[in-house]
BALOBA-1460 file (C-alpha; in Angstrom, 3 decimals):
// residues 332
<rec num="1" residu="x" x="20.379" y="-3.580" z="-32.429"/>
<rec num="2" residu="x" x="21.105" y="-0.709" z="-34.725"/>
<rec num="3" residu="x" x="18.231" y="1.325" z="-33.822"/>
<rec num="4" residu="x" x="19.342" y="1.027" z="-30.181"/>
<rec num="5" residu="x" x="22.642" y="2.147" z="-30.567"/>
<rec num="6" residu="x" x="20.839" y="5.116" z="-32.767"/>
<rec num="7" residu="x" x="18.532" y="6.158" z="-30.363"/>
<rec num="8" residu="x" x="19.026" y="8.335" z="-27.420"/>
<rec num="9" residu="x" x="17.681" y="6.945" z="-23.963"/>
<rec num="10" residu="x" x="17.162" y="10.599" z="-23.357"/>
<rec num="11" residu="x" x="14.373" y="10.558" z="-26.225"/>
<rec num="12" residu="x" x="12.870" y="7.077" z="-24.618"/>
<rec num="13" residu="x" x="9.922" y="8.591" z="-23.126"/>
<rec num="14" residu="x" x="7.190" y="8.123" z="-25.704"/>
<rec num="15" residu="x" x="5.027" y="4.688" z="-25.301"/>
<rec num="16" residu="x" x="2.291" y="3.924" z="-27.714"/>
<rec num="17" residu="x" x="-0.845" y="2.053" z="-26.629"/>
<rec num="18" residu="x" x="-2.271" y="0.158" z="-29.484"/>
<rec num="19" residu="x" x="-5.803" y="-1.602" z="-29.574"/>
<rec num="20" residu="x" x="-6.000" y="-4.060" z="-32.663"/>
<rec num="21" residu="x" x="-9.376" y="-4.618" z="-33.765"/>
<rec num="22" residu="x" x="-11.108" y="-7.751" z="-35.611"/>
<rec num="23" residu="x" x="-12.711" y="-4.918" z="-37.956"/>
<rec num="24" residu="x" x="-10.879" y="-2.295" z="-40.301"/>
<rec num="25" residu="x" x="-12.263" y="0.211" z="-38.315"/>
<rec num="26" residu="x" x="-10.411" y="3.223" z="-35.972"/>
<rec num="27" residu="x" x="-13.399" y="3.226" z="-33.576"/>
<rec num="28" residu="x" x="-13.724" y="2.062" z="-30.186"/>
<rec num="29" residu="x" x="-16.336" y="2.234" z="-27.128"/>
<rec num="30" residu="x" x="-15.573" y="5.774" z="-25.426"/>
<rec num="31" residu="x" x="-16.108" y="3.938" z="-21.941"/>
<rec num="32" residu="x" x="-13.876" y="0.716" z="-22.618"/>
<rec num="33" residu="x" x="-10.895" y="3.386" z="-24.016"/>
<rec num="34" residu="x" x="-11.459" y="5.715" z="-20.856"/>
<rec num="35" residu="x" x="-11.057" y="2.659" z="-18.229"/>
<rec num="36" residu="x" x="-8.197" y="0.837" z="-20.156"/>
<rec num="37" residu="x" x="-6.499" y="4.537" z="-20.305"/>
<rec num="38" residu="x" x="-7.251" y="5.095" z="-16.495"/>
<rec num="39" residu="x" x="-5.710" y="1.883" z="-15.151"/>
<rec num="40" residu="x" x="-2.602" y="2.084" z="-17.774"/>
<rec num="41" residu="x" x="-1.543" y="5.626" z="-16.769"/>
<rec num="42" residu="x" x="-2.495" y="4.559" z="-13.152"/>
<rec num="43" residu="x" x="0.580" y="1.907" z="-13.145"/>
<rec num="44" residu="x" x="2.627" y="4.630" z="-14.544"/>
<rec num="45" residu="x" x="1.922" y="6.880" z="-11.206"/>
<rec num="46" residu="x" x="2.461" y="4.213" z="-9.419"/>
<rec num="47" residu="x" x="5.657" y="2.691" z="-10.570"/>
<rec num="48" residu="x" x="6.823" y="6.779" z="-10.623"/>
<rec num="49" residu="x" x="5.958" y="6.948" z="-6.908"/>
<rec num="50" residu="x" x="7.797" y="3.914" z="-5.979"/>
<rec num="51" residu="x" x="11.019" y="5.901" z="-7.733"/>
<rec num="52" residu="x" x="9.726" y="9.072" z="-5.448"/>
<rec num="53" residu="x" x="9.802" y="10.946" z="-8.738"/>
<rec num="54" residu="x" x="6.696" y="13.349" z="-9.856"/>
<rec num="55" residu="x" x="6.411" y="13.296" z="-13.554"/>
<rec num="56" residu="x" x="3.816" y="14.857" z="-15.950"/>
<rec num="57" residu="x" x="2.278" y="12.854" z="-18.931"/>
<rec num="58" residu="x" x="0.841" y="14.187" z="-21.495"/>
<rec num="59" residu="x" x="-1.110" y="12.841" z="-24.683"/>
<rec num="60" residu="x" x="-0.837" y="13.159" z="-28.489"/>
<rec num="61" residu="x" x="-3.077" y="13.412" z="-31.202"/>
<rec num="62" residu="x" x="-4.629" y="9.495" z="-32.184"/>
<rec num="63" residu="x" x="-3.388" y="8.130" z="-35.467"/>
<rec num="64" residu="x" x="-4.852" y="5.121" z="-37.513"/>
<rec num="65" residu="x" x="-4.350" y="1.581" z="-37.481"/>
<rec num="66" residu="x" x="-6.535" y="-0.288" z="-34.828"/>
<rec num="67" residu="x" x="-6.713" y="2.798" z="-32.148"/>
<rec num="68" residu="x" x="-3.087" y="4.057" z="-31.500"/>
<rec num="69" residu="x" x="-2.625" y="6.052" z="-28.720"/>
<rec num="70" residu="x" x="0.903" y="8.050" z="-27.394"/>
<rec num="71" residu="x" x="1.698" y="8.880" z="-23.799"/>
<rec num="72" residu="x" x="4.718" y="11.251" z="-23.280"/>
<rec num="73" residu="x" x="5.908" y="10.818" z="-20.095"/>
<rec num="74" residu="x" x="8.241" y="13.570" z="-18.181"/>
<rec num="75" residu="x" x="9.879" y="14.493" z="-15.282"/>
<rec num="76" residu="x" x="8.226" y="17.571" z="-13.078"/>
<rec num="77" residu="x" x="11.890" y="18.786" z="-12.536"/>
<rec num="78" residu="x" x="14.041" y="17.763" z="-15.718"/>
<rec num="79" residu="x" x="17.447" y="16.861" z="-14.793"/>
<rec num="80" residu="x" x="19.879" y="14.522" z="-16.300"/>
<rec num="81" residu="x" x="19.518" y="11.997" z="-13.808"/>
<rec num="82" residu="x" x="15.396" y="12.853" z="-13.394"/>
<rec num="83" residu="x" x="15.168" y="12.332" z="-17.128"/>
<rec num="84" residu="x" x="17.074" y="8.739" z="-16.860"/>
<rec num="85" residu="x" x="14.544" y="7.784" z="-14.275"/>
<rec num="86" residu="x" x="11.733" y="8.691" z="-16.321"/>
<rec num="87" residu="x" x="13.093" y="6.509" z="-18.853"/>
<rec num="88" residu="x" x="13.332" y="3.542" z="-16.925"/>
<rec num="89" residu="x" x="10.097" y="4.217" z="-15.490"/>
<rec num="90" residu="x" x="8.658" y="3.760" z="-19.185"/>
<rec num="91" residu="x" x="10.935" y="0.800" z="-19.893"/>
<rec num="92" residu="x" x="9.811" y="-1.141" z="-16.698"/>
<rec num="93" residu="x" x="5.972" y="-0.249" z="-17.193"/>
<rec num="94" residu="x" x="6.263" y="-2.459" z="-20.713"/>
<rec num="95" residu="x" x="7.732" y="-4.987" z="-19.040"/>
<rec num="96" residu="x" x="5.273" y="-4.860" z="-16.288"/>
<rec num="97" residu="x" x="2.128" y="-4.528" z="-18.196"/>
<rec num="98" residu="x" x="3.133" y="-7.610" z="-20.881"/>
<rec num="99" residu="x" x="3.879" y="-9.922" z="-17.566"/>
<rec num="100" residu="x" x="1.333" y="-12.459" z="-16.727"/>
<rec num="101" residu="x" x="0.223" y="-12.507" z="-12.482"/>
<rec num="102" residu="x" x="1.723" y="-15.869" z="-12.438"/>
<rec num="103" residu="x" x="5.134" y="-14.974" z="-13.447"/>
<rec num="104" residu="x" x="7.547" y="-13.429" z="-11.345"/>
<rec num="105" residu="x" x="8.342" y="-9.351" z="-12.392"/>
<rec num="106" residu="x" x="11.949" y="-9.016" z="-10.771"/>
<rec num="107" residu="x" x="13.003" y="-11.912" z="-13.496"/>
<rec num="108" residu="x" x="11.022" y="-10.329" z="-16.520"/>
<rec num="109" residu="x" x="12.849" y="-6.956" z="-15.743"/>
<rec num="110" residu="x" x="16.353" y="-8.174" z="-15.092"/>
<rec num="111" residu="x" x="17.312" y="-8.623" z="-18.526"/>
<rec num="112" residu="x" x="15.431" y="-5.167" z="-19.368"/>
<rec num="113" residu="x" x="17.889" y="-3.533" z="-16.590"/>
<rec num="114" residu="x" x="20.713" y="-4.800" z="-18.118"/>
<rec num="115" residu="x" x="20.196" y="-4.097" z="-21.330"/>
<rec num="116" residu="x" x="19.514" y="-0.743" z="-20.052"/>
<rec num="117" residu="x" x="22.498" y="0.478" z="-18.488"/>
<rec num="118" residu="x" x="24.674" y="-1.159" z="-21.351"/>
<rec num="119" residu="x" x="23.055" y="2.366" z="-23.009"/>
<rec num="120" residu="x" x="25.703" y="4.066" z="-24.838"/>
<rec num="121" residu="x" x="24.048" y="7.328" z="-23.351"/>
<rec num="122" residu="x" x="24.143" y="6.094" z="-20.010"/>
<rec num="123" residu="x" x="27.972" y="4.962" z="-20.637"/>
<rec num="124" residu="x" x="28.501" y="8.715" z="-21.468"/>
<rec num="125" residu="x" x="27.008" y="9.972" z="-18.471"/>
<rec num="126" residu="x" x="29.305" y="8.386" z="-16.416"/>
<rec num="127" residu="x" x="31.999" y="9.412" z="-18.350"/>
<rec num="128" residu="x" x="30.521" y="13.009" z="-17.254"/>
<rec num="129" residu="x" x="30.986" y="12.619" z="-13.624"/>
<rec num="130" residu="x" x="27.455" y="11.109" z="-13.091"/>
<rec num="131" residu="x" x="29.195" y="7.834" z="-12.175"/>
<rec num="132" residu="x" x="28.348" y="8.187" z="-8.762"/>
<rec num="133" residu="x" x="24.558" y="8.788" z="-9.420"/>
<rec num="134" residu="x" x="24.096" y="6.160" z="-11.640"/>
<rec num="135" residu="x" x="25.346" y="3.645" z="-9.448"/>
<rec num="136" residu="x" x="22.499" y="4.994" z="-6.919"/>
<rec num="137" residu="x" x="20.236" y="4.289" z="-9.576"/>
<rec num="138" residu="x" x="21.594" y="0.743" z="-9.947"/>
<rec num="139" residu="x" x="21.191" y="0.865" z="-5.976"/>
<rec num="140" residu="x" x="17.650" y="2.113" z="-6.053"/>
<rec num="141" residu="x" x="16.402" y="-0.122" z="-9.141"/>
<rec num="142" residu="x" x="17.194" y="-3.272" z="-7.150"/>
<rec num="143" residu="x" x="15.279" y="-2.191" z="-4.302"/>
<rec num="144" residu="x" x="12.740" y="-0.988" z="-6.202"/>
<rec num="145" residu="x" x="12.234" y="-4.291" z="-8.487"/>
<rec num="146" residu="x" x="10.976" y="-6.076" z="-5.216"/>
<rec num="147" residu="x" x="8.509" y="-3.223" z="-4.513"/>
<rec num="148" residu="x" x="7.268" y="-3.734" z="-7.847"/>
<rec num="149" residu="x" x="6.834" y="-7.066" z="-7.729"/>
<rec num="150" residu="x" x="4.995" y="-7.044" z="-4.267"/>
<rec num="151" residu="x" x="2.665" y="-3.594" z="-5.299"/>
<rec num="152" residu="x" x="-0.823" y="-4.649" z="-5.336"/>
<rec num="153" residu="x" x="-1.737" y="-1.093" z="-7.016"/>
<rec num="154" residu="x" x="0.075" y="-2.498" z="-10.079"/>
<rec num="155" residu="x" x="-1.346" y="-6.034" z="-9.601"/>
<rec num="156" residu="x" x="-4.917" y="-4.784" z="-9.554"/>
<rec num="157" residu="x" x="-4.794" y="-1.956" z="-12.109"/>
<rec num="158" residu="x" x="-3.248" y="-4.607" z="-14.677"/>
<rec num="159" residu="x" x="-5.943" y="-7.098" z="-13.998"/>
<rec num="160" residu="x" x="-8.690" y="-3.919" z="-14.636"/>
<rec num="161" residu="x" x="-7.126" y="-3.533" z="-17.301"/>
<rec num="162" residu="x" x="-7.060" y="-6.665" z="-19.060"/>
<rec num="163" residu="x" x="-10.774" y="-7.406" z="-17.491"/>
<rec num="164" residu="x" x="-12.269" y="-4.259" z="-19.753"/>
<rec num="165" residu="x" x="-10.334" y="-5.270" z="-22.551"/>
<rec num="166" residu="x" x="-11.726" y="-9.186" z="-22.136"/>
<rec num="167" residu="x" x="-14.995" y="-8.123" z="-21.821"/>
<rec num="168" residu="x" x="-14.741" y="-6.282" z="-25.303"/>
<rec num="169" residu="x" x="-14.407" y="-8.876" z="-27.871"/>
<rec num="170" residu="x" x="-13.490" y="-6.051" z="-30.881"/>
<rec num="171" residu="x" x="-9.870" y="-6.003" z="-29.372"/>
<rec num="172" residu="x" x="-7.947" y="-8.993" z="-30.728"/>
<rec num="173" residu="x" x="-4.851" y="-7.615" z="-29.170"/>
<rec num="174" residu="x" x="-2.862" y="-4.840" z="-27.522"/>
<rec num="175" residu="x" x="0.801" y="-3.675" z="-28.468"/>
<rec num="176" residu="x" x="2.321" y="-1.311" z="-26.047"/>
<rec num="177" residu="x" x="5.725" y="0.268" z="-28.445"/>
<rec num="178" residu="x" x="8.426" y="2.500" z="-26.711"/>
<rec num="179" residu="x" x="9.623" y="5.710" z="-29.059"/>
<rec num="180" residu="x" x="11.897" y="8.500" z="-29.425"/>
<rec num="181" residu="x" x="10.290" y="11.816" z="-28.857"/>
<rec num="182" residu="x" x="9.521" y="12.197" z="-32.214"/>
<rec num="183" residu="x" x="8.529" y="8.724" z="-33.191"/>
<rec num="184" residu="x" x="10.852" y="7.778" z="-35.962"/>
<rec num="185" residu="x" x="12.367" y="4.769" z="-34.392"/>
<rec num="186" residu="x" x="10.006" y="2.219" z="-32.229"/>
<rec num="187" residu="x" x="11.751" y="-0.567" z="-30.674"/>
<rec num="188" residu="x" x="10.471" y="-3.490" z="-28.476"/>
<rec num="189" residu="x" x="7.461" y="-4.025" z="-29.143"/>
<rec num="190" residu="x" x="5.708" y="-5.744" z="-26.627"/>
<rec num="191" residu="x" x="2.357" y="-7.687" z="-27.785"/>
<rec num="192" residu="x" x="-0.582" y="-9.689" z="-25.823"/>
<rec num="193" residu="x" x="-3.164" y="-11.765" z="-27.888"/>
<rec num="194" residu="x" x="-6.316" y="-12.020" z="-26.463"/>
<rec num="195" residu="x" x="-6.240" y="-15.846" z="-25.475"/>
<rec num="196" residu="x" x="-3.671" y="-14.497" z="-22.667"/>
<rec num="197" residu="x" x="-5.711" y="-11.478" z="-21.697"/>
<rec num="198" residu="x" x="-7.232" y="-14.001" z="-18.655"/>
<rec num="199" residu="x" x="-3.451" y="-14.621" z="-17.403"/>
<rec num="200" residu="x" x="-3.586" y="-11.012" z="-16.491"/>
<rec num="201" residu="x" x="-7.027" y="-10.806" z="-14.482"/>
<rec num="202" residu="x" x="-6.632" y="-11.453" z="-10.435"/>
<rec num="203" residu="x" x="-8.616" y="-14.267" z="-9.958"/>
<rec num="204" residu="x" x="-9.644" y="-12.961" z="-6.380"/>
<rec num="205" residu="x" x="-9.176" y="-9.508" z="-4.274"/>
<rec num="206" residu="x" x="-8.397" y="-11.280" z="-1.713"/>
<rec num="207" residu="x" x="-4.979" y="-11.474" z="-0.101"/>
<rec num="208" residu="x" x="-2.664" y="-13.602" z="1.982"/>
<rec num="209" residu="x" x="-4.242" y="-13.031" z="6.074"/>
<rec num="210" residu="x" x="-1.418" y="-11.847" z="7.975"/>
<rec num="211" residu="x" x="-0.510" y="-13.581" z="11.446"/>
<rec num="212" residu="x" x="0.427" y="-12.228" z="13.911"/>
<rec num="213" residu="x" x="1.889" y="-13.998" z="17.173"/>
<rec num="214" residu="x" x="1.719" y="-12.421" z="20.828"/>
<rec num="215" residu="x" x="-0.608" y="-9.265" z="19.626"/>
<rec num="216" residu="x" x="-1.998" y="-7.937" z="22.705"/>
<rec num="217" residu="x" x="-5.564" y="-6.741" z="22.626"/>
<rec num="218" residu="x" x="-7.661" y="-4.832" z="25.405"/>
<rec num="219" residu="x" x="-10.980" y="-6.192" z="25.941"/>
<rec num="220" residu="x" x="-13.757" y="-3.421" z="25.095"/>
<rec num="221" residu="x" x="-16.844" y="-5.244" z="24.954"/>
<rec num="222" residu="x" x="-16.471" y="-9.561" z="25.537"/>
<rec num="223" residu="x" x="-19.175" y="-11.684" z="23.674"/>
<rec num="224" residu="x" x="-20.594" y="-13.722" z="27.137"/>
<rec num="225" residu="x" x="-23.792" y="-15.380" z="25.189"/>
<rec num="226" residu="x" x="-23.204" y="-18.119" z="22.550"/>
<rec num="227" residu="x" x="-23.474" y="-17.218" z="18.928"/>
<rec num="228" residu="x" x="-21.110" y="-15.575" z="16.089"/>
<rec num="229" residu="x" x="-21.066" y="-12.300" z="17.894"/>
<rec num="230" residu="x" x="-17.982" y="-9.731" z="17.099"/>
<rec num="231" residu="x" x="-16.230" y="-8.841" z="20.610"/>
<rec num="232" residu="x" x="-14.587" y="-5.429" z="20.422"/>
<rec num="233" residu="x" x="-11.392" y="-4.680" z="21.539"/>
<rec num="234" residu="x" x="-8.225" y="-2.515" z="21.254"/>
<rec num="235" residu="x" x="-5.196" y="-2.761" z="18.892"/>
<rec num="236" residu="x" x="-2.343" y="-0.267" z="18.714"/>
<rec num="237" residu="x" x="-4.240" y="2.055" z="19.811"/>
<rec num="238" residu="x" x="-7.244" y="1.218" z="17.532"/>
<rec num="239" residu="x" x="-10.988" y="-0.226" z="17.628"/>
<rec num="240" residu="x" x="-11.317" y="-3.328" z="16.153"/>
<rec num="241" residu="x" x="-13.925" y="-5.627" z="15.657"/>
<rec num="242" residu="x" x="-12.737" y="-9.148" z="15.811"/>
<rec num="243" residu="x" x="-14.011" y="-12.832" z="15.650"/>
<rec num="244" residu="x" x="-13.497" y="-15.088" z="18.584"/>
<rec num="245" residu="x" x="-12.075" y="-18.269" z="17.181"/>
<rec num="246" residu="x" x="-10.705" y="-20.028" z="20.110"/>
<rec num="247" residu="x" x="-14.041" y="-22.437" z="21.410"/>
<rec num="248" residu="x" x="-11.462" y="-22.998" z="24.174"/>
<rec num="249" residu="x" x="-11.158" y="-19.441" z="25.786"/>
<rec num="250" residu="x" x="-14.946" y="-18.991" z="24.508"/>
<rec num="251" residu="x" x="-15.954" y="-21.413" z="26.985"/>
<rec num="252" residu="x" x="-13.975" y="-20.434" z="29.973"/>
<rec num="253" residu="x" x="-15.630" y="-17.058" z="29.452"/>
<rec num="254" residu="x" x="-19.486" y="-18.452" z="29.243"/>
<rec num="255" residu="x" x="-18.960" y="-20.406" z="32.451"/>
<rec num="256" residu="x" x="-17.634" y="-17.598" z="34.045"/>
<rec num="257" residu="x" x="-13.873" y="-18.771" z="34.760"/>
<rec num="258" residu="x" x="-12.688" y="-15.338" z="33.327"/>
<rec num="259" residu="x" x="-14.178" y="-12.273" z="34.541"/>
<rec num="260" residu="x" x="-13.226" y="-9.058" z="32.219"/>
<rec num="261" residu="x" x="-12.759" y="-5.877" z="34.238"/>
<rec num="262" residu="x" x="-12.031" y="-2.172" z="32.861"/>
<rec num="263" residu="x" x="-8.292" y="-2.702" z="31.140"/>
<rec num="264" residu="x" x="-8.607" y="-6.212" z="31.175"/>
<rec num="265" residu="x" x="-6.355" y="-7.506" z="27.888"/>
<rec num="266" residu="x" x="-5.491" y="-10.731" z="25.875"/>
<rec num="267" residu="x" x="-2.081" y="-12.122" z="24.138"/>
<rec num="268" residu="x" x="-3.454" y="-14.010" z="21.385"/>
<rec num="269" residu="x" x="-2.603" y="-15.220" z="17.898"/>
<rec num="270" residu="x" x="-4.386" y="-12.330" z="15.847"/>
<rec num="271" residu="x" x="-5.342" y="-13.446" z="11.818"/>
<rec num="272" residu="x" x="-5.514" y="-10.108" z="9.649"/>
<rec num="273" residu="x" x="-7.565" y="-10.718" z="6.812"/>
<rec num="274" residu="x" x="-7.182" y="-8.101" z="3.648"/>
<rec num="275" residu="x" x="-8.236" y="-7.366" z="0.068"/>
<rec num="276" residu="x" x="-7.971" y="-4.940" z="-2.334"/>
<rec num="277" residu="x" x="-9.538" y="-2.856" z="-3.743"/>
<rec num="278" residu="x" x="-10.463" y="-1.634" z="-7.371"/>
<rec num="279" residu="x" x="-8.182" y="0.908" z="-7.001"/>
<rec num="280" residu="x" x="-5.871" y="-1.671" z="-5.370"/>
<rec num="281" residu="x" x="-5.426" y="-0.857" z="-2.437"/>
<rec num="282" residu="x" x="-5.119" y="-2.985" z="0.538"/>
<rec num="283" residu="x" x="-7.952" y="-2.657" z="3.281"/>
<rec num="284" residu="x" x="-8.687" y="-4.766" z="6.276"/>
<rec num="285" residu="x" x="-11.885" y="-6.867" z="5.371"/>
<rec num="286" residu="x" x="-12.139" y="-8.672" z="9.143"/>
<rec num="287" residu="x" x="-9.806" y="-9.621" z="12.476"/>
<rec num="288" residu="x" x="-9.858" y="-13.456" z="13.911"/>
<rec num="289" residu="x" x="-8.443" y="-14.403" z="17.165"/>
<rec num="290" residu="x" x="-7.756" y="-18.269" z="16.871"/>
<rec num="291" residu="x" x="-5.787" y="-19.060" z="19.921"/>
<rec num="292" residu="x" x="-5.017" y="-17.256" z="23.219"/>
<rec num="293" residu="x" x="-2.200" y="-17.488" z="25.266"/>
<rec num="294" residu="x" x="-3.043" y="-15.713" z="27.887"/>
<rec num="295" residu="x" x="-4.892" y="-13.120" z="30.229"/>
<rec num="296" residu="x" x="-4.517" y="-10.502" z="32.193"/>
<rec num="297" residu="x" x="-5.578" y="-9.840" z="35.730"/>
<rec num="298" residu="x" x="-4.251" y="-6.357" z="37.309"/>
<rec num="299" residu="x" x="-1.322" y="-6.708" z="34.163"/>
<rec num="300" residu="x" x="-0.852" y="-10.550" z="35.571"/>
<rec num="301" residu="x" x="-0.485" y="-12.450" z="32.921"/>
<rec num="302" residu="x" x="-2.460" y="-15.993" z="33.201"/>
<rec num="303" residu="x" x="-1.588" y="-18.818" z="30.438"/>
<rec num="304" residu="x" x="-4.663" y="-20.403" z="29.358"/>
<rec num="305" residu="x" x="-4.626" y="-24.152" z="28.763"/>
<rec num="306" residu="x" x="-4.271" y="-23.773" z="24.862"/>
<rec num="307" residu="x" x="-1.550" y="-21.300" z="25.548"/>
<rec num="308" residu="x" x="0.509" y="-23.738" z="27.781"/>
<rec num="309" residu="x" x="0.155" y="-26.297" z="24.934"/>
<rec num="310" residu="x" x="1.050" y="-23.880" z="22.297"/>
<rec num="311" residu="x" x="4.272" y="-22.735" z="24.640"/>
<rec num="312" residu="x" x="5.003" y="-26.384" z="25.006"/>
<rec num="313" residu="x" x="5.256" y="-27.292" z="21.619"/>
<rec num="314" residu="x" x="7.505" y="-24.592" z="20.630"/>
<rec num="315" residu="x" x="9.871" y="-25.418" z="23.439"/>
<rec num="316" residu="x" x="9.912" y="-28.808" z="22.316"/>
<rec num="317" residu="x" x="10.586" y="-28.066" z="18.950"/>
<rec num="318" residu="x" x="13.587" y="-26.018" z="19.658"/>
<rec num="319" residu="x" x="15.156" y="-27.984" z="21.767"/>
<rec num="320" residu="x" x="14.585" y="-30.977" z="18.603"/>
<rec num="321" residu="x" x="16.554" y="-28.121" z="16.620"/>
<rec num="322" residu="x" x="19.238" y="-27.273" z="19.110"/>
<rec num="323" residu="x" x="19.798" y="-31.412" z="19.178"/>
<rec num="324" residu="x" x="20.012" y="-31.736" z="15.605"/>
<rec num="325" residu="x" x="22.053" y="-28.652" z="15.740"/>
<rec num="326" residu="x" x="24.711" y="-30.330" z="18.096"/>
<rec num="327" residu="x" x="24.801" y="-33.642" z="16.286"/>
<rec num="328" residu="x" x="25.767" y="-32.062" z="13.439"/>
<rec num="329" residu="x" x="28.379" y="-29.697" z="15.184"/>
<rec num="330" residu="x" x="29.998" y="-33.440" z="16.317"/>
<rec num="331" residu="x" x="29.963" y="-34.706" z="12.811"/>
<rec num="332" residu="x" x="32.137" y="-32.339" z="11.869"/>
């Protein structure tokens, strides 16, 4: 606690990356440094951009021990409250980077936030009419913890990470250390053996599909043989390719109950399937339509048999709710 209270948060903008070897040697694999380096200052742009803050990091000379390297991280435009963001952008990148995928990063930083604007520094700021901006930070941090925790830039550039340094069995361990600008006083020191390196590697690029109800899509180019054929359509605006899952609406086309026309369109129940990747970020891998609701002849709409059903159910199950809902009300 001392060295806290000694150190200014203005100074806090230093973080040393440490690889511990299983030798006594300084040396590493040029190509296994480069990549861990890459992906680490990558999650430092990217937590930055979430802040909308441009910064500029810069490197310092290696020193012994294992392979230590320092990352000084600044603001483009230094101001007071630029150079308390920058801060807090180091402070949350330890706490991101030491954070398995499984555990939740809101939680890991809440304590860190805390902590951090219990700062004497900070409490002097706000003594000099910076009140009003640090409470904006406050503001912005709690919106921004929830962007963090959903980013799948971060997610994916701290798996990469972790995967080189797995795949390198000299590293027994990685310390990440946050300093004062001129490195007399480290504090929290955050450390990850190699036995948890795995807890940090995505299992899978691939993400949660999206759903979406009622998406309307114009009919391009219908599939009318049997087979796994794409159909082509439009979707705000856009070409996509998309899988016909509904065997029910598949079959009224084949026999010929629906006839597609220029500007024909469906309103169907659209799956949006999505990975990442290795620079995490998200792109569409395919398109699935699994039910349709309906069609449209000269912008008629015409409910399908699967759609009636579907529009059926949900009727049902609100009135259910809006029963339940009453029976309660009388209870009271």
């Amino acid at each position: 606690m001392g060295i806290e209270n000694e150190i200014s948060i203005i100074d806090r903008r230093t973080i040393e990356l440490h690889n511990w070897f299983t030798d006594n040697t300084h040396l590493m694999d040029a190509v296994v440094q480069n990549k861990c380096e890459y992906e680490f200052l990558g999650i430092i742009r990217e937590i930055a951009s979430v802040f909308k803050i441009v910064i500029i990091i810069e490197t310092e000379p290696l020193a012994d021990g294992g392979l230590r390297r320092w990352f000084k991280v600044a603001a483009k435009d230094e101001n007071k409250k630029a150079t308390i963001t920058v801060a807090l952008i180091v402070a949350f990148l330890t706490s991101i980077i030491v954070t398995p995928i499984t555990t939740s990063i809101s939680k890991a930083t809440e304590k860190l936030i805390e902590k951090f604007f219990e700062d004497p520094e900070i409490n002097k700021l706000e003594k000099e009419k910076l009140k009003l901006e640090i409470e904006k930070l406050r503001q912005e941090i709690s919106k921004n913890s929830q962007q963090l925790e959903e980013n799948s830039v971060i997610k994916k550039k701290k798996s990469n990470f972790y995967e080189v340094l797995e795949k390198y069995p000299k590293v027994e361990k990685v310390s990440f250390l946050v300093s004062d600008s001129n490195k007399k006083e480290r504090y929290n020191e955050q450390v990850v053996y190699r036995r948890s390196f795995k807890e940090f590697i995505l299992v899978s690029d691939e993400l949660e599909p999206t759903e979406i109800d009622n998406a309307v899509i114009e009919i391009i180019s219908p599939v009318l043989k049997k087979g796994n054929y794409k159909w082509m359509g439009i979707y705000n605006g856009e070409p996509i390719p998309f899988s016909m899952k509904s065997k029910e609406f598949k079959t009224l086309v084949q026999v010929g109950e629906i006839k597609f026309k220029n500007g024909t369109a469906i309103n169907c129940h659209l799956v949006v399937h999505k990975k990442i990747d290795n620079e995490g970020v998200e792109r569409i891998t395919s398109f699935e339509v699994t039910r349709v609701n309906n069609y449209f002849e000269n912008d008629k709409p015409i409910e399908t048999p699967e759609g009636r059903r579907h529009r059926q159910k949900k009727e049902g199950e609100k009135q259910q709710l809006n029963l339940f809902t009453k029976d309660n009300d009388k209870e009271k």
